[in-house]
Every structure is written in structure tokens, then in C-alpha cells.
Chimera marker file (.cmm) of the C-alpha trace (Angstrom):
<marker_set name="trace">
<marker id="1" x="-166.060" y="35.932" z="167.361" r="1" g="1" b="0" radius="0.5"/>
<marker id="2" x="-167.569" y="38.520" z="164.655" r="1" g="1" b="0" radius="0.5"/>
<marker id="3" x="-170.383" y="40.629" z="165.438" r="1" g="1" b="0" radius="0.5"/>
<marker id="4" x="-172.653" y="38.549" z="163.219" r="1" g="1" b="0" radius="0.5"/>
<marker id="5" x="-171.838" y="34.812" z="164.863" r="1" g="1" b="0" radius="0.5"/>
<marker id="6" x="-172.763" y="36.691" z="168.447" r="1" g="1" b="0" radius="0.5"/>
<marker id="7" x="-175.833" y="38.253" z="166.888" r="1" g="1" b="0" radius="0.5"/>
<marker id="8" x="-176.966" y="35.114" z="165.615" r="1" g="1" b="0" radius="0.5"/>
<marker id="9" x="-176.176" y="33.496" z="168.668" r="1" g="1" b="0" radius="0.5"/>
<marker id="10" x="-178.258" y="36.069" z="170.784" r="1" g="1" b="0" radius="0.5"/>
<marker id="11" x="-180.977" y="35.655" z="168.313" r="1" g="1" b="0" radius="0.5"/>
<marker id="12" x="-181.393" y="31.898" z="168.388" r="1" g="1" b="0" radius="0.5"/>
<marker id="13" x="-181.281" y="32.020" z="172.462" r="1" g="1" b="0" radius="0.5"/>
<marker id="14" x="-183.777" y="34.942" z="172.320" r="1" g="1" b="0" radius="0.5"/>
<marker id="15" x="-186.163" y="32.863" z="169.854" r="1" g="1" b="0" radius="0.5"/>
<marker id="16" x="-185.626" y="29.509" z="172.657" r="1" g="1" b="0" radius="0.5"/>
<marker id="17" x="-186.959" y="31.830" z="175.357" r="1" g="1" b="0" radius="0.5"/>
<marker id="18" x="-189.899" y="33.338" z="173.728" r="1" g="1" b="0" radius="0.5"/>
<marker id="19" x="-191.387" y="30.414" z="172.185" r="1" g="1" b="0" radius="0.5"/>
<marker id="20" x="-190.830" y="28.107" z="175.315" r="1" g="1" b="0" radius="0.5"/>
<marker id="21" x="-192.964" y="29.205" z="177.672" r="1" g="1" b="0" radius="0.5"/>
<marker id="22" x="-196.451" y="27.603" z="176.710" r="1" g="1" b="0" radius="0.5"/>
<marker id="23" x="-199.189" y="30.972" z="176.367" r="1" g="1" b="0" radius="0.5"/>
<marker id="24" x="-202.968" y="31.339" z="175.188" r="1" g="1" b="0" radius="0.5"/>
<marker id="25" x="-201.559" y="31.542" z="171.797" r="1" g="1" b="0" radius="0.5"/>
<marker id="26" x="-199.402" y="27.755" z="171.936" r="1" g="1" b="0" radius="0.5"/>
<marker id="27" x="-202.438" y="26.103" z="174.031" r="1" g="1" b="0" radius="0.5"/>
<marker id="28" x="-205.151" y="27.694" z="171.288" r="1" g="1" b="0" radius="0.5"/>
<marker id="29" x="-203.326" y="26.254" z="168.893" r="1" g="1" b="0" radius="0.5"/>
<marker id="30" x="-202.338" y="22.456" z="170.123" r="1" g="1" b="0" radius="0.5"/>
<marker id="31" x="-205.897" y="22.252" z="171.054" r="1" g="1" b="0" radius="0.5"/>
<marker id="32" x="-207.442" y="23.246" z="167.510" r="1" g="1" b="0" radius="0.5"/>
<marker id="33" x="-204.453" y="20.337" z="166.653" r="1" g="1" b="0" radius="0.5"/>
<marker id="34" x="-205.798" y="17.836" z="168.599" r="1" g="1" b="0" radius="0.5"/>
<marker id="35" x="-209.343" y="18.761" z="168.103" r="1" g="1" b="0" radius="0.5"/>
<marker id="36" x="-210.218" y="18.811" z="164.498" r="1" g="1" b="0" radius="0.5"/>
<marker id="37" x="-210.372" y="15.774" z="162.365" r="1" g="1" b="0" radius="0.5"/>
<marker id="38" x="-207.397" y="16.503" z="160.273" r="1" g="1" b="0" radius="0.5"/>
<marker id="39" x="-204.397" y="18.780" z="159.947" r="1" g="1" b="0" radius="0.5"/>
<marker id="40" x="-205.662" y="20.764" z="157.169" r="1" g="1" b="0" radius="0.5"/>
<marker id="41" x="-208.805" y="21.941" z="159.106" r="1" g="1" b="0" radius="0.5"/>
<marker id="42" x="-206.535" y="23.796" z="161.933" r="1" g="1" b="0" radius="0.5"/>
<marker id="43" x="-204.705" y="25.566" z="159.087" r="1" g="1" b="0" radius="0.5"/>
<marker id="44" x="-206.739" y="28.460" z="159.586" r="1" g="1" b="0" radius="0.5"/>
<marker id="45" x="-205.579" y="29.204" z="163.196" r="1" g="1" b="0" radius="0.5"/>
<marker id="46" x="-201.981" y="27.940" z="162.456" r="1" g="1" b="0" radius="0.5"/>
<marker id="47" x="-201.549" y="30.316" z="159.634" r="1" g="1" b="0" radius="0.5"/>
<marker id="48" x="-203.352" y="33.335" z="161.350" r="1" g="1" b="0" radius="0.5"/>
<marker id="49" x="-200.781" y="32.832" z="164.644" r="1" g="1" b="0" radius="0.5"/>
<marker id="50" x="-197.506" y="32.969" z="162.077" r="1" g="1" b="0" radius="0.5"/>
<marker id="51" x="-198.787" y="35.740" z="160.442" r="1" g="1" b="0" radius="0.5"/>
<marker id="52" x="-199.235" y="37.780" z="163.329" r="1" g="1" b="0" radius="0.5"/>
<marker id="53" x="-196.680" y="36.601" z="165.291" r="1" g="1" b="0" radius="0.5"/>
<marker id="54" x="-194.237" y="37.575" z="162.034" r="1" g="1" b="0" radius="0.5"/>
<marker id="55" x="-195.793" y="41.094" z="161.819" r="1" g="1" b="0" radius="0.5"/>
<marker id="56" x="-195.112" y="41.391" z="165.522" r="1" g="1" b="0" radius="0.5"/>
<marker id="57" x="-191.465" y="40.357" z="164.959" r="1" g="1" b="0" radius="0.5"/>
<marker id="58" x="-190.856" y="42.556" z="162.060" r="1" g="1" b="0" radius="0.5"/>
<marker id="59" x="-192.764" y="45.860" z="164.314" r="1" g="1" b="0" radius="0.5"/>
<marker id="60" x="-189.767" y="44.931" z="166.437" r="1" g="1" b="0" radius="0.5"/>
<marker id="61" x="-187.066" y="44.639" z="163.992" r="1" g="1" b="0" radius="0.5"/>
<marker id="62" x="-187.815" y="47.998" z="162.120" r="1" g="1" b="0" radius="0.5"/>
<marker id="63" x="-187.861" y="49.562" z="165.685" r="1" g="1" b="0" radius="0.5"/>
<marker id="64" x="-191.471" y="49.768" z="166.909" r="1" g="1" b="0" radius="0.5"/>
<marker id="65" x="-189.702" y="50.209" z="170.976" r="1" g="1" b="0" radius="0.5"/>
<marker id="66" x="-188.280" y="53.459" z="169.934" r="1" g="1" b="0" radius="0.5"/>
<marker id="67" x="-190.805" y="54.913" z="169.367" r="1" g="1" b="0" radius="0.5"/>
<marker id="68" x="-192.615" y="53.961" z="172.484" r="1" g="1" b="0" radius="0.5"/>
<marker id="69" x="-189.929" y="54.186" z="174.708" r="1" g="1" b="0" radius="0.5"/>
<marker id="70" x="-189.508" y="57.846" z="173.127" r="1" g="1" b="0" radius="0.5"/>
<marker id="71" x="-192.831" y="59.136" z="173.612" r="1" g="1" b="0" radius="0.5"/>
<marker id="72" x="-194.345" y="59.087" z="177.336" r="1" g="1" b="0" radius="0.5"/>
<marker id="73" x="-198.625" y="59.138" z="176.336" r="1" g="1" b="0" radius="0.5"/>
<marker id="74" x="-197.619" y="56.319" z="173.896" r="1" g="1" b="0" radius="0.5"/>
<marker id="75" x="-196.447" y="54.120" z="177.080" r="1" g="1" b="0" radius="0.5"/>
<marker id="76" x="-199.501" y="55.403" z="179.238" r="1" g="1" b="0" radius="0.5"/>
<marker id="77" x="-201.737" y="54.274" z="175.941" r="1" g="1" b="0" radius="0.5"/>
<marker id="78" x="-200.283" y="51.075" z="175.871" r="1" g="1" b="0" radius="0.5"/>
<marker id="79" x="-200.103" y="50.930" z="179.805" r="1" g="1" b="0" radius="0.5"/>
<marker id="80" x="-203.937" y="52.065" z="179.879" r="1" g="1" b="0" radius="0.5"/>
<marker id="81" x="-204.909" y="49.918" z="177.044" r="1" g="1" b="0" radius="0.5"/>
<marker id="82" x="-203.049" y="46.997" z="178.797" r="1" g="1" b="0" radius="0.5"/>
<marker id="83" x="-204.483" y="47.107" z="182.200" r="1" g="1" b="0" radius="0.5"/>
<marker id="84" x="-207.869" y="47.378" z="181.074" r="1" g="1" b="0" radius="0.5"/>
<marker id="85" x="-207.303" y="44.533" z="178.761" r="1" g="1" b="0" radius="0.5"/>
<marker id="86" x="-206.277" y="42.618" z="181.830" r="1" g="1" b="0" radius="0.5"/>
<marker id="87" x="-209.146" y="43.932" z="183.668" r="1" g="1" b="0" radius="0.5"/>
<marker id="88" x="-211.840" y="42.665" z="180.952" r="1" g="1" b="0" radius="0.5"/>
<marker id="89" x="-210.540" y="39.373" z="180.646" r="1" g="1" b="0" radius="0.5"/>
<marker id="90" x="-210.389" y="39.147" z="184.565" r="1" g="1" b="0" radius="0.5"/>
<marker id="91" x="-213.896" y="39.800" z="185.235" r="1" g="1" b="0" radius="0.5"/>
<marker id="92" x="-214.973" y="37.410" z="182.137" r="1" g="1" b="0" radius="0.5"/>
<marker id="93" x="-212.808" y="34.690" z="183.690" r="1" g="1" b="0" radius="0.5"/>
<marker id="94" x="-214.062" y="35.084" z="186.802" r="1" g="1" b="0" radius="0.5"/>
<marker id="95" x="-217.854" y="35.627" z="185.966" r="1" g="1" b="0" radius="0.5"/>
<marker id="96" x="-217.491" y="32.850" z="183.827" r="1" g="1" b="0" radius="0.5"/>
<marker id="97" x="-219.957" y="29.564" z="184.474" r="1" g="1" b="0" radius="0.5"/>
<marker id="98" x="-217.617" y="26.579" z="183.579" r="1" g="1" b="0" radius="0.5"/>
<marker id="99" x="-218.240" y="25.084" z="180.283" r="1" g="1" b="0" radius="0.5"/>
<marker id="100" x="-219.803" y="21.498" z="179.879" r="1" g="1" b="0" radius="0.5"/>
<marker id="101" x="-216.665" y="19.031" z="178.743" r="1" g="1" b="0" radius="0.5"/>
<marker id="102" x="-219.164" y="18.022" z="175.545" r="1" g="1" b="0" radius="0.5"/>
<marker id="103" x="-219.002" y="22.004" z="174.603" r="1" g="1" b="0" radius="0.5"/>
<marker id="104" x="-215.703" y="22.680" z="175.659" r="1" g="1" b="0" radius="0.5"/>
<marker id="105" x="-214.352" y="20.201" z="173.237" r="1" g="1" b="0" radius="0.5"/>
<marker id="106" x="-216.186" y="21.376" z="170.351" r="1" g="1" b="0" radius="0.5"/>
<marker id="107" x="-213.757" y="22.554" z="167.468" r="1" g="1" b="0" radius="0.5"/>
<marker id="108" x="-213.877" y="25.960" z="165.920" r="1" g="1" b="0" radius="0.5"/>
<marker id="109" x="-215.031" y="26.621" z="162.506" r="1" g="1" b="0" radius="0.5"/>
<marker id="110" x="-212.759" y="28.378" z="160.514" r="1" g="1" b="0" radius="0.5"/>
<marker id="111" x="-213.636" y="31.696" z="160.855" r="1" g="1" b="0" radius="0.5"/>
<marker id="112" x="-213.590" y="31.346" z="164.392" r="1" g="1" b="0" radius="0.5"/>
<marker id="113" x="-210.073" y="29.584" z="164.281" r="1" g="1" b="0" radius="0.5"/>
<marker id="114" x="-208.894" y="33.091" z="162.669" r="1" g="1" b="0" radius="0.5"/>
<marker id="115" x="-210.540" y="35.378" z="164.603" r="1" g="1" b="0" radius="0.5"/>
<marker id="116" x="-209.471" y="33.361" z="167.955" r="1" g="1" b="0" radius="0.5"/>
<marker id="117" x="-206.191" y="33.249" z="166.854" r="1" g="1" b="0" radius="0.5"/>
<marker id="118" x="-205.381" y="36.778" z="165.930" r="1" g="1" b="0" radius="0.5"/>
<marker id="119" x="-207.057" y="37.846" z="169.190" r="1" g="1" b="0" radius="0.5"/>
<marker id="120" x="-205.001" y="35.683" z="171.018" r="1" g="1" b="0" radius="0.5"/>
<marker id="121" x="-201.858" y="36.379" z="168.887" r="1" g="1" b="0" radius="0.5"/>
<marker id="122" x="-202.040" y="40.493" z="168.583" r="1" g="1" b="0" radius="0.5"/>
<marker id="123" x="-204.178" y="41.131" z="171.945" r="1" g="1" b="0" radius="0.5"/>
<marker id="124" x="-202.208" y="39.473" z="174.597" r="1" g="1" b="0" radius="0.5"/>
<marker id="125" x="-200.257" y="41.668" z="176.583" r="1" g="1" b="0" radius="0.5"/>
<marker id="126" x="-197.329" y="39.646" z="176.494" r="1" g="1" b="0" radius="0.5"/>
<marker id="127" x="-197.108" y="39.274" z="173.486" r="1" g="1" b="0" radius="0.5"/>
<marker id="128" x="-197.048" y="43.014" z="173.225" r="1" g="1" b="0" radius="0.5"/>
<marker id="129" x="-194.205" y="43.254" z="175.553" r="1" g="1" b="0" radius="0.5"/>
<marker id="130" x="-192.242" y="40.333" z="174.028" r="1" g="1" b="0" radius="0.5"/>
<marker id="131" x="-192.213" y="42.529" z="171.068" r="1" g="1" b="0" radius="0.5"/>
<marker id="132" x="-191.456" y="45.811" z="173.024" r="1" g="1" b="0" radius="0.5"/>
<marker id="133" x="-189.718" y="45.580" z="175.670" r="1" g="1" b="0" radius="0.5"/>
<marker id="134" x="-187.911" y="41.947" z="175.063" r="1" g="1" b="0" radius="0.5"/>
<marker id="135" x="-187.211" y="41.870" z="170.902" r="1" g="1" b="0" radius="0.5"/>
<marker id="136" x="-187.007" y="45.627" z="170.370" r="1" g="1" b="0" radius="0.5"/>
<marker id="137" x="-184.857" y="46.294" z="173.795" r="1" g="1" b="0" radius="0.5"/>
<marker id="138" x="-182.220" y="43.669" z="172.398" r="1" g="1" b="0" radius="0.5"/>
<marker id="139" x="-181.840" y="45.494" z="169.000" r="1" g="1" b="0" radius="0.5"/>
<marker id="140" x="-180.969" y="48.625" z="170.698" r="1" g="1" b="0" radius="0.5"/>
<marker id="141" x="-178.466" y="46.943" z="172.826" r="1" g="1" b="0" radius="0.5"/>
<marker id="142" x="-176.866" y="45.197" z="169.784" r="1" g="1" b="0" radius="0.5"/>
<link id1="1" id2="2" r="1" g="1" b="0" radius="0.2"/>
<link id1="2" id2="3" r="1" g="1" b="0" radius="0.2"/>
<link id1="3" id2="4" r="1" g="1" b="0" radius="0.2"/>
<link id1="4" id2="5" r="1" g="1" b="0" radius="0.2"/>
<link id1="5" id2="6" r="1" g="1" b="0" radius="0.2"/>
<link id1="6" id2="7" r="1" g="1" b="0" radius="0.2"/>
<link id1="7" id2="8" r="1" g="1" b="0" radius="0.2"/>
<link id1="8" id2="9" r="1" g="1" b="0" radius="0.2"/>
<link id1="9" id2="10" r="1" g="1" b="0" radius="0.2"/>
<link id1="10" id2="11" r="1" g="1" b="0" radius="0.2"/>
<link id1="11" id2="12" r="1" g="1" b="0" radius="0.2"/>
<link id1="12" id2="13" r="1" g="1" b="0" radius="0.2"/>
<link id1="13" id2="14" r="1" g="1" b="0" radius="0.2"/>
<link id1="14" id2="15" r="1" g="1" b="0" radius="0.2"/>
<link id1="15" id2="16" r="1" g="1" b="0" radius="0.2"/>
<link id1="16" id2="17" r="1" g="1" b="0" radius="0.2"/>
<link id1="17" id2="18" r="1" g="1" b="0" radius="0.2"/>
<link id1="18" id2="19" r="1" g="1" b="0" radius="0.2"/>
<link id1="19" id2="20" r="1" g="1" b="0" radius="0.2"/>
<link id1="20" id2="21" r="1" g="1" b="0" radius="0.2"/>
<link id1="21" id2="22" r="1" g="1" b="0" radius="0.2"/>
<link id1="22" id2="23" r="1" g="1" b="0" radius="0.2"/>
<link id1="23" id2="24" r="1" g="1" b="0" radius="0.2"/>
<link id1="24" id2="25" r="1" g="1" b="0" radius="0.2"/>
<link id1="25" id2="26" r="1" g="1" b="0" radius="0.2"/>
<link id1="26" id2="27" r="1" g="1" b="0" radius="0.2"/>
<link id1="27" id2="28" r="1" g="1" b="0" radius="0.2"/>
<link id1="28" id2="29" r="1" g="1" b="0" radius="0.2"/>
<link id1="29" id2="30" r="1" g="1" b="0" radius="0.2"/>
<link id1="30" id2="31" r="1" g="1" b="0" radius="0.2"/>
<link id1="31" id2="32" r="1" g="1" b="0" radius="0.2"/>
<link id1="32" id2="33" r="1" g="1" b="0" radius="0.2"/>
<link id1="33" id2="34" r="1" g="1" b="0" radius="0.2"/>
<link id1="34" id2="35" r="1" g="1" b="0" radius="0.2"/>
<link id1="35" id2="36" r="1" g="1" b="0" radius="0.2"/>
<link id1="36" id2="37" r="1" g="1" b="0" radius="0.2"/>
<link id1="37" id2="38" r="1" g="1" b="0" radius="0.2"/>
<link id1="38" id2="39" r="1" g="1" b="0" radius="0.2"/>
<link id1="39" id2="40" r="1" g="1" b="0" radius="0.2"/>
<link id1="40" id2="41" r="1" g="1" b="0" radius="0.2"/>
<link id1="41" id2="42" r="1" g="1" b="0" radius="0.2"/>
<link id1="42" id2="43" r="1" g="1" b="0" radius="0.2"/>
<link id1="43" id2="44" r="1" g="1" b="0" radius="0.2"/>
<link id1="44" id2="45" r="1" g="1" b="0" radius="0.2"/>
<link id1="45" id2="46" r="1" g="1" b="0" radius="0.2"/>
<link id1="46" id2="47" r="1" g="1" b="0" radius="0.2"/>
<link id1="47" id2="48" r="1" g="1" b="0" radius="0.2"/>
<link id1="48" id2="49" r="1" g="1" b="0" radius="0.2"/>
<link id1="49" id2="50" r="1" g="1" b="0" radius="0.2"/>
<link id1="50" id2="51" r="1" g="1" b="0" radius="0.2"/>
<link id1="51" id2="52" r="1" g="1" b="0" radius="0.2"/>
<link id1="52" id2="53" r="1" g="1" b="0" radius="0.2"/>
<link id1="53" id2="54" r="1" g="1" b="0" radius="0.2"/>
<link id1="54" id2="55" r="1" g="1" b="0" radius="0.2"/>
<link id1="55" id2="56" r="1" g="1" b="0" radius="0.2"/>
<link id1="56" id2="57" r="1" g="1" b="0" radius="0.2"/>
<link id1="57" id2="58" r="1" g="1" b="0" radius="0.2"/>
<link id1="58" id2="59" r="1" g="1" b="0" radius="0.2"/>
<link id1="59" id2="60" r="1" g="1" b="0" radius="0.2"/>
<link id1="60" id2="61" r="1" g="1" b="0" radius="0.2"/>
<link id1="61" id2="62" r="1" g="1" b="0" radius="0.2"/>
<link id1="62" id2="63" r="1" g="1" b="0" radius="0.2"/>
<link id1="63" id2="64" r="1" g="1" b="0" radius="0.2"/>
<link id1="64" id2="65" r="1" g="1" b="0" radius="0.2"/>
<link id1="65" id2="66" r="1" g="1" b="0" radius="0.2"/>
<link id1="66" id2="67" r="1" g="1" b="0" radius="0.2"/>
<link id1="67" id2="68" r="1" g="1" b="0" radius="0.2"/>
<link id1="68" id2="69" r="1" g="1" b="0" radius="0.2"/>
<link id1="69" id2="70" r="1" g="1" b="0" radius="0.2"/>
<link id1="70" id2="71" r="1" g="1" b="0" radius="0.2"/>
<link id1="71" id2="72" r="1" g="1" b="0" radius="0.2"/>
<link id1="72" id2="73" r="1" g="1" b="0" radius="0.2"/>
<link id1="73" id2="74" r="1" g="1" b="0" radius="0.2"/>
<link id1="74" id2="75" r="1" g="1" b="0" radius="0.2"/>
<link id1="75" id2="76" r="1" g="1" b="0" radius="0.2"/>
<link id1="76" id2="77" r="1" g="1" b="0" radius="0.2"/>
<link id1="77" id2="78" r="1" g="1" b="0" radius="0.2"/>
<link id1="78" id2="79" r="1" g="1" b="0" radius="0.2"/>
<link id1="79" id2="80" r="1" g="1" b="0" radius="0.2"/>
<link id1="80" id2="81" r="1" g="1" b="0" radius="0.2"/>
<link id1="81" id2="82" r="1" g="1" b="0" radius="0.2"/>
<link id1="82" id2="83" r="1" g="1" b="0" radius="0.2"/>
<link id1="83" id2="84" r="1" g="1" b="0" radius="0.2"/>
<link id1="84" id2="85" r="1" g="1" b="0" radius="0.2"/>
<link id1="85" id2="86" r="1" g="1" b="0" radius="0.2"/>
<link id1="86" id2="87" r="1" g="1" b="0" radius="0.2"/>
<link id1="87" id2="88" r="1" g="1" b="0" radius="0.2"/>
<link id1="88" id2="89" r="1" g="1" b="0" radius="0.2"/>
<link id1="89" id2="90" r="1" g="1" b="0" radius="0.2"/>
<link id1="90" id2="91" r="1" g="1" b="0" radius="0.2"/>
<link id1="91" id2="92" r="1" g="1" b="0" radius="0.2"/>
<link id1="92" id2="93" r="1" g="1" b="0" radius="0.2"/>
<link id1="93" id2="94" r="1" g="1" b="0" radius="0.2"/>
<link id1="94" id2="95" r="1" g="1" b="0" radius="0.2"/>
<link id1="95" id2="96" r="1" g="1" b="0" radius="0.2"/>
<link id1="96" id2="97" r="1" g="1" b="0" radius="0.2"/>
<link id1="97" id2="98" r="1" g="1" b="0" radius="0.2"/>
<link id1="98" id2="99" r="1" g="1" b="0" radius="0.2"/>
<link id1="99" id2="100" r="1" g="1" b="0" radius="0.2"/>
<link id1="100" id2="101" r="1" g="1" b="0" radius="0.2"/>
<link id1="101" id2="102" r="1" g="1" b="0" radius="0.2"/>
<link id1="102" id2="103" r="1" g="1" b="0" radius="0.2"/>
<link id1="103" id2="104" r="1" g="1" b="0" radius="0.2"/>
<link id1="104" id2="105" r="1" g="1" b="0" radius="0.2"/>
<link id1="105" id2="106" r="1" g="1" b="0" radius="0.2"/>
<link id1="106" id2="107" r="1" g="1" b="0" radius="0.2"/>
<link id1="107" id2="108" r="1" g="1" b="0" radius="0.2"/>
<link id1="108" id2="109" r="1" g="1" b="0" radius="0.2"/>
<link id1="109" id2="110" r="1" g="1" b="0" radius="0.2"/>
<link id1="110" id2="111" r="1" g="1" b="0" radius="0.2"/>
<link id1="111" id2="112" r="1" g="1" b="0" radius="0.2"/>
<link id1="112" id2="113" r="1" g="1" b="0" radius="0.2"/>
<link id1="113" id2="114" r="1" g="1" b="0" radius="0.2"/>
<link id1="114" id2="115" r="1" g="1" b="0" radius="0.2"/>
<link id1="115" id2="116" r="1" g="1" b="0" radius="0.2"/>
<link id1="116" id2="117" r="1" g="1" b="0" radius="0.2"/>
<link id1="117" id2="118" r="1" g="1" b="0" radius="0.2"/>
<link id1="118" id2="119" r="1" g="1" b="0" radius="0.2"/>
<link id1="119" id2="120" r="1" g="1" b="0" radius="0.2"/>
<link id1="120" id2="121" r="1" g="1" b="0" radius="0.2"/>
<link id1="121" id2="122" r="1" g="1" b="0" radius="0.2"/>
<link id1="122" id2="123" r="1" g="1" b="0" radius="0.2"/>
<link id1="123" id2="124" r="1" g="1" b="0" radius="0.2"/>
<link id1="124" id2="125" r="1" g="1" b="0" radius="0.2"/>
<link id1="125" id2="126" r="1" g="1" b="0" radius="0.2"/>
<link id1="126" id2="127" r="1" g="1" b="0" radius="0.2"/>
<link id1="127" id2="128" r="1" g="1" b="0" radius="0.2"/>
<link id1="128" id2="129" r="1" g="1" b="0" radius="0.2"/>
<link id1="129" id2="130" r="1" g="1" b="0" radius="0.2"/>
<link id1="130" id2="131" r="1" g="1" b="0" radius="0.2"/>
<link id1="131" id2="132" r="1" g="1" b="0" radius="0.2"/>
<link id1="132" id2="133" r="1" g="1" b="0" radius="0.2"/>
<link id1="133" id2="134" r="1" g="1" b="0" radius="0.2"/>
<link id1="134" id2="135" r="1" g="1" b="0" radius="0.2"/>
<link id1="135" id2="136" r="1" g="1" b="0" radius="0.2"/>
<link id1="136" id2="137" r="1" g="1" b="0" radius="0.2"/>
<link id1="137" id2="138" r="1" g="1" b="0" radius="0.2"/>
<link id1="138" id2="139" r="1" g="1" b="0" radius="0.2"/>
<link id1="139" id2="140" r="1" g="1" b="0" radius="0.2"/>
<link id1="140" id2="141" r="1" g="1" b="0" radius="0.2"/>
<link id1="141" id2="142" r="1" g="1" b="0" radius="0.2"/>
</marker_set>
């Protein structure tokens, strides 16, 4: 096979295993789905999650992991960043007092639906090291 058929194949088996697993992003978004009274009123969050997922996916492509992988504070940055990230949204989760089912199933406006979404979208660790260490790694190996 040509370097471009096992590229593409790589890259459509790469795209399966990143967008399988359901995250805060995929659940944010089915729920603003199923919550508002039509489509067109969870545009907001749909469109914010593409757009930042593709701006994630291009950092990758243009080679966003070489330069973190090249400089040691950038890693302990991210690595700092990241763990107190983690921390935060621990101690919210855990000093959280559950939420009524009436208010829980309330649906966002749309300014809320965008700023949700990009939080979810650009501030989740993962998706940080889907675009880092997964994406980015495999374009160096290719």
C-alpha cells in the first residue's frame, strides 16, 4: 500500500478512538440535544464544540507536541496547570450539594450553551492530551 492509503487508514482508526469514548464534552452536548425544544436552539453549544474541537485538531496538525515535548517548563506548565485543574473540579464535585431533578433539567440559554461548551471543549485535560500526546505523537511517527 502507498504511504497515503496507510495514512488515511491510521487517521480514520485514530478519529474512531477519540470520538468513541463518551466525555463531558459528548454528554454536554446530547443533553443540550435532548433538552431544548428544538434543534436549532442547541446550535450554540454544537457549533462552539466543532469549533474548538477543530482548532484543537489543527494545534495538532501544524505540530503544537513539538513544541511541548521540546521544552521541559512548557510540560511542567501544562502538568501544573493540569493537576490543579483536576484539583478545582475535584473539590467542586465533591463539595457539591446535588441538584434538584426540576433544576438539573433546566436548558441553557445560549450564552451559557457557548461558554459551557468551550469550557468543556478547550479545558478538559483530555482533551488536551488527545491533542498532545495522542494526535500530535502520531504525526511524528508518520
Amino acid at each position: 500500500m502507498g504511504n497515503s492509503i496507510i495514512a488515511f487508514i491510521h487517521g480514520f482508526i485514530l478519529a474512531f478512538g477519540l470520538i468513541l469514548p463518551l466525555g463531558v464534552q459528548n454528554v454536554f452536548i446530547f443533553n443540550q440535544g435532548a433538552l431544548q425544544k428544538s434543534i436549532a436552539r442547541a446550535l450554540p453549544a454544537v457549533i462552539t464544540a466543532a469549533v474548538c474541537d477543530t482548532v484543537l485538531i489543527a494545534l495538532a496538525v501544524v505540530g503544537v507536541s513539538v513544541i511541548v515535548f521540546g521544552s521541559f517548563w512548557f510540560k511542567m506548565i501544562l502538568l501544573g496547570f493540569g493537576c490543579l485543574f483536576l484539583l478545582y473540579m475535584g473539590w467542586v464535585t465533591w463539595t457539591a450539594k446535588p441538584a434538584c431533578s426540576d433544576e438539573a433539567k433546566q436548558p441553557f440559554p445560549p450564552g451559557k450553551q457557548i461558554v459551557f461548551a468551550a469550557s468543556v471543549s478547550l479545558l478538559n485535560p483530555h482533551a488536551i492530551i488527545d491533542t498532545i500526546g495522542v494526535i500530535g505523537n502520531q504525526l511524528i511517527e508518520l
